[in-house]
KOLSENU-246256 format. One line per field, with one value per atom (N, C-alpha, C, CB): residue number from 1; atom name; x, y, z. Coordinates in pm, whole numbers. Glycine has a CB too. Example, Ala and Ser with C-alpha at 12.3 -4.5 7.8 and 13.67 -1.06 7.14 Angstrom:
BEGIN
resi <- 1:1:1:1:2:2:2:2
name <- N:CA:C:CB:N:CA:C:CB
X <- 1319:1230:1320:1131:1285:1367:1290:1408
Y <- -569:-450:-330:-447:-225:-106:3:-60
Z <- 780:780:780:905:708:714:787:572
***
This chain:
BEGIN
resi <- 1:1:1:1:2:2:2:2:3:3:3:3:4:4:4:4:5:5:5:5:6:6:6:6:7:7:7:7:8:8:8:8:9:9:9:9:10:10:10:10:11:11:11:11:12:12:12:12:13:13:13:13:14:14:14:14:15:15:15:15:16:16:16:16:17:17:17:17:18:18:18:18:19:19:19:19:20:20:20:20:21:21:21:21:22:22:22:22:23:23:23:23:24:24:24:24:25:25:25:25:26:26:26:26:27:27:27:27:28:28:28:28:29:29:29:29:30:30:30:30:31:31:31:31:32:32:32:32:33:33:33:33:34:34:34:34:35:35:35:35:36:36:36:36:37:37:37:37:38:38:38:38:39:39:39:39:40:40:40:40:41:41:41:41:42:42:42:42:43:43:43:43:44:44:44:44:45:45:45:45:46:46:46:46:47:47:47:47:48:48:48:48:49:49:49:49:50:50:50:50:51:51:51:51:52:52:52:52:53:53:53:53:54:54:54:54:55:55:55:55:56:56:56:56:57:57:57:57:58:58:58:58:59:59:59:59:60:60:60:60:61:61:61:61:62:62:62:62:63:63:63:63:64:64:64:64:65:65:65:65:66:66:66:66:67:67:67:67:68:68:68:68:69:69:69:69:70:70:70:70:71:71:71:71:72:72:72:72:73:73:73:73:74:74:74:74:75:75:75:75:76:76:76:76:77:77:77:77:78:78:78:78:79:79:79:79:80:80:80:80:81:81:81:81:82:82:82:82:83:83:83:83:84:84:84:84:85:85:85:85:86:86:86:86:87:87:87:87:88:88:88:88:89:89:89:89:90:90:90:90:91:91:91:91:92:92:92:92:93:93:93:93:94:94:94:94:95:95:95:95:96:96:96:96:97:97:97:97:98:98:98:98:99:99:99:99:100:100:100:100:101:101:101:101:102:102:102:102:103:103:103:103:104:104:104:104
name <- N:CA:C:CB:N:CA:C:CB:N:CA:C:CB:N:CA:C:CB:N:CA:C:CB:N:CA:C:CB:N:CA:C:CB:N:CA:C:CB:N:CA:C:CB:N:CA:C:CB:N:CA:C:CB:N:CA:C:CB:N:CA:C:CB:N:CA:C:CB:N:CA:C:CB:N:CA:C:CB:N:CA:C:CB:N:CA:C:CB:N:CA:C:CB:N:CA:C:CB:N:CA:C:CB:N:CA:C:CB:N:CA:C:CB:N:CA:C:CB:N:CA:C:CB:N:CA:C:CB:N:CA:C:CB:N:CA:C:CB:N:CA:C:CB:N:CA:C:CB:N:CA:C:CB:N:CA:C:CB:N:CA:C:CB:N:CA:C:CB:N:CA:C:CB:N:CA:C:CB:N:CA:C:CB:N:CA:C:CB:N:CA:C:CB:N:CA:C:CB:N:CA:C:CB:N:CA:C:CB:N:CA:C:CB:N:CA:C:CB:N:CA:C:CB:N:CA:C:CB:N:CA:C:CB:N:CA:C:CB:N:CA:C:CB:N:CA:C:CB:N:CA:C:CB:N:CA:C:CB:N:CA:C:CB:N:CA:C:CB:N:CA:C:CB:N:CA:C:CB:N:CA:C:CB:N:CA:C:CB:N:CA:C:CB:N:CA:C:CB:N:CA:C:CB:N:CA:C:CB:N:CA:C:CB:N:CA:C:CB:N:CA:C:CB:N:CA:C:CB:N:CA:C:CB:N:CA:C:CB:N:CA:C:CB:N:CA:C:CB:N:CA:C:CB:N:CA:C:CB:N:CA:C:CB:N:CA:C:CB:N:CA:C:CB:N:CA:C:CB:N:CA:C:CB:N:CA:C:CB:N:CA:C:CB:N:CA:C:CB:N:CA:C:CB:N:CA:C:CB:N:CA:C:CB:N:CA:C:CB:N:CA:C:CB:N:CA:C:CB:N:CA:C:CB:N:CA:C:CB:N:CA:C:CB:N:CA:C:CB:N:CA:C:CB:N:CA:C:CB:N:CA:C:CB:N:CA:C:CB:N:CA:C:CB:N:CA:C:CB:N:CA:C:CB:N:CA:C:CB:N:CA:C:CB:N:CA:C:CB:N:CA:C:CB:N:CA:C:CB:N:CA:C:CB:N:CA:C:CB
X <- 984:972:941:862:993:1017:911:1203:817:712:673:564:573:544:422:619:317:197:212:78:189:224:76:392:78:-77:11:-187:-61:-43:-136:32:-174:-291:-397:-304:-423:-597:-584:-701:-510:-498:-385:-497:-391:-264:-286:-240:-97:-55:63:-29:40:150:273:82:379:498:599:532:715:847:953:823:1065:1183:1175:1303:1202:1251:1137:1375:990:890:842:773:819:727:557:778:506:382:352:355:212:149:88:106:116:20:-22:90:-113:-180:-80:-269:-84:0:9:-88:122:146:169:222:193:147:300:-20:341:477:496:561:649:765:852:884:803:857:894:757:1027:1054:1104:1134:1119:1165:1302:1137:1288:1435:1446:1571:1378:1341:1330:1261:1356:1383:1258:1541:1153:1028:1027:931:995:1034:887:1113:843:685:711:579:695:689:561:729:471:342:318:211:353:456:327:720:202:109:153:26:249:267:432:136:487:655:633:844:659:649:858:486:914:1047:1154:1081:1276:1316:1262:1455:1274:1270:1170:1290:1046:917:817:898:682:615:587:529:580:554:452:698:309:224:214:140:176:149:33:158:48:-72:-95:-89:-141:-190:-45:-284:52:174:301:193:394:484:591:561:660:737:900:731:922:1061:1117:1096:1003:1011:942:927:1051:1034:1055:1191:1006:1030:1105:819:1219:1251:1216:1426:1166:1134:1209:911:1224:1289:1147:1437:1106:1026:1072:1000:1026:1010:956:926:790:710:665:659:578:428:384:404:214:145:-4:152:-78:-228:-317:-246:-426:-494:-585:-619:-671:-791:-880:-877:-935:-1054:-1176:-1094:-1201:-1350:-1439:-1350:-1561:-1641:-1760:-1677:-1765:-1900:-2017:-1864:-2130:-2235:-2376:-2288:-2414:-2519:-2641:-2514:-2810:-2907:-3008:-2904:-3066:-3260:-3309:-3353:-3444:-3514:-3591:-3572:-3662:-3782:-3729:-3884:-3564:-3535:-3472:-3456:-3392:-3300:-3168:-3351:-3145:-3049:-2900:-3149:-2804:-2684:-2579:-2648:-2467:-2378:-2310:-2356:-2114:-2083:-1937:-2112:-1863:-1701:-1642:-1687:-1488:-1396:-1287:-1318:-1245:-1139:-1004:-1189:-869:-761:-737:-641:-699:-641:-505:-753:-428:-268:-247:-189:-117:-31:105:-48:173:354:356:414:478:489:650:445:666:782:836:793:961:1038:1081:1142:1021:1040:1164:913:1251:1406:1398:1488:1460:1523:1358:1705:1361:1206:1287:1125
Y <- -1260:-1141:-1183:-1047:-1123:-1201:-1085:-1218:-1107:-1034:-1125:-974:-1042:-1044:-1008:-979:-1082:-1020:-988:-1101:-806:-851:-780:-808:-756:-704:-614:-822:-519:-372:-307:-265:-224:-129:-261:54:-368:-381:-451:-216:-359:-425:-493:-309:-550:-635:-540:-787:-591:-530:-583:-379:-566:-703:-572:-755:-637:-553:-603:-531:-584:-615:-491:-661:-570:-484:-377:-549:-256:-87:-6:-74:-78:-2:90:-96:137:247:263:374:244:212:319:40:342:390:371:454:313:209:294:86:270:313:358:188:492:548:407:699:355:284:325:219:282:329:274:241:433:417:542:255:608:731:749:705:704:715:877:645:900:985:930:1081:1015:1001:981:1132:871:762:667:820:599:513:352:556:250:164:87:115:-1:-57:-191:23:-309:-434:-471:-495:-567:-617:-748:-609:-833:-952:-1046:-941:-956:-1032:-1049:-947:-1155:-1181:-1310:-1255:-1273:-1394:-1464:-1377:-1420:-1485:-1439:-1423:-1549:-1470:-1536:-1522:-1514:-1564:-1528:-1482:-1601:-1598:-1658:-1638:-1701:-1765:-1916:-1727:-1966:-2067:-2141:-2065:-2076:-2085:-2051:-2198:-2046:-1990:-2029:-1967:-1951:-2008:-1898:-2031:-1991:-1944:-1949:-1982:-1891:-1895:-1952:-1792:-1997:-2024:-1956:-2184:-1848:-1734:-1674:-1604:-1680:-1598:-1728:-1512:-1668:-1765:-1710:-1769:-1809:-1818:-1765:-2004:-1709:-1670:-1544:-1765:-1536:-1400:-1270:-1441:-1172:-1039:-941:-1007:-851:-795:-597:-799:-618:-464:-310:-467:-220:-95:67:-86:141:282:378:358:440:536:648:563:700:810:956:759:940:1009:1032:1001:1097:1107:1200:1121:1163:1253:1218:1186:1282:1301:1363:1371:1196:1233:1393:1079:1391:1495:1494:1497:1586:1542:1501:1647:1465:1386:1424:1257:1450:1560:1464:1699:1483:1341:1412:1191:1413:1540:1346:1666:1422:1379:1496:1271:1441:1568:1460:1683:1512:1447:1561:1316:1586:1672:1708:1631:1812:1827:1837:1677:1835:1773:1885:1645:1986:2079:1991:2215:1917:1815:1820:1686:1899:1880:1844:1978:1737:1744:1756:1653:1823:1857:1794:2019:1720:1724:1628:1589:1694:1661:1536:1807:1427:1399:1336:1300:1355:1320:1229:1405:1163:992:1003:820:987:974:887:978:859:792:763:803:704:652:606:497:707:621:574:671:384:379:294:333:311:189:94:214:2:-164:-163:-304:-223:-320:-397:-364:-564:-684:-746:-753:-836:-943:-1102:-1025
Z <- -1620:-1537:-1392:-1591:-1294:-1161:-1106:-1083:-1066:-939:-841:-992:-742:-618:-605:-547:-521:-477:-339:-498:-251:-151:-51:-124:64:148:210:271:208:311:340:267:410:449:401:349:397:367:236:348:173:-8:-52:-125:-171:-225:-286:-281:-336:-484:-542:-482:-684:-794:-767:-1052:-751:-726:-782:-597:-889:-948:-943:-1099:-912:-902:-985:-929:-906:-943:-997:-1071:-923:-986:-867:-1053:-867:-798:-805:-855:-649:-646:-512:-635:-554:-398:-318:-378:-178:-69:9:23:33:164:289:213:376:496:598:582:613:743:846:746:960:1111:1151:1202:1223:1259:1158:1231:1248:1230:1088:1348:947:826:783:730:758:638:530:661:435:291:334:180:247:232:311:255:395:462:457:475:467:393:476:381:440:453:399:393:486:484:452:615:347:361:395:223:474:511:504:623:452:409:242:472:208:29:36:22:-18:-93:-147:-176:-252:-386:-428:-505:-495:-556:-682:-468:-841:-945:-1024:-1021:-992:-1034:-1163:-939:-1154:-1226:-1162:-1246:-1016:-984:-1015:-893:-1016:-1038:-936:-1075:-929:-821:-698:-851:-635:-504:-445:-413:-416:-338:-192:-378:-114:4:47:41:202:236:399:219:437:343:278:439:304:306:264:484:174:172:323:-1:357:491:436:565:509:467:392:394:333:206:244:52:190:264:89:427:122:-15:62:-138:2:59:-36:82:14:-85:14:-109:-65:-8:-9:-128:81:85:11:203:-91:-190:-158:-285:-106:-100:-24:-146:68:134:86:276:97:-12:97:-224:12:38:-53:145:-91:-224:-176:-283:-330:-299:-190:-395:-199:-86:-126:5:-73:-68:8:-33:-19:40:76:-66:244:259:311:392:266:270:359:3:512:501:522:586:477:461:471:310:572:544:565:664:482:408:497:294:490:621:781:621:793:908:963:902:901:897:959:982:919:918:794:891:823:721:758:658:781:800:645:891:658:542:600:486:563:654:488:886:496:396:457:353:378:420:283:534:342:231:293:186:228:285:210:218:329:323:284:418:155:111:108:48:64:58:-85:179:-185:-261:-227:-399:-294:-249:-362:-107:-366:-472:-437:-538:-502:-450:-524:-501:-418:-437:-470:-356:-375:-430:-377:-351:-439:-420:-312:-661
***
C-alpha cells in the first residue's frame, strides 16, 4: 500500500491515493474543485521503498482536488473570576477543507 506523511496547517497527516481527509483552512482564494499541491511530503512509503525526509523529502509533491469547505461546531470559551463581576463569554468555528488526495 503506497502512502504519504504530509504537514499542513501545523499538523501531519498519513495520506494514500483517493482518500479523502480534512485539513485545517489554508490561506489563499480556494473554491470547490480546486486543485492543491502539498510540497511538504515528511515521509513517502511506496513500491520503491521508503523514503524519509530530512525534514522533508526533496522533489515530492503530493496533488489533491478541493471537495469541501466547512466549519466545525462551536466552541464556547467562557472566562469568570468570582467576586469580580468579571464574565467574558465568546464562541468560535474553526474552518476546514475537505479534499481528495490524487497521485502521491
Amino acid at each position: 500500500m503506497e502512502f504519504a506523511v504530509i504537514k499542513t496547517g501545523g499538523k501531519q497527516y498519513k495520506v494514500a491515493s483517493g482518500e479523502s481527509i480534512k485539513i485545517e483552512k489554508m490561506i489563499g482564494d480556494f473554491k470547490v474543485g480546486d486543485k492543491i499541491v502539498f510540497d511538504q511530503v515528511m515521509l513517502i512509503e511506496g513500491a520503491k521503498g521508503t523514503q524519509v525526509g530530512t525534514p522533508t523529502v526533496a522533489g515530492a509533491k503530493i496533488e489533491a482536488t478541493l471537495e469541501e469547505i466547512g466549519r466545525n461546531k462551536t466552541v464556547t470559551v467562557i472566562k469568570y473570576k468570582q467576586k469580580s463581576r468579571y464574565f467574558k463569554k465568546n464562541g468560535h468555528r474553526q474552518p476546514w477543507f475537505k479534499v481528495r488526495i490524487g497521485s502521491i
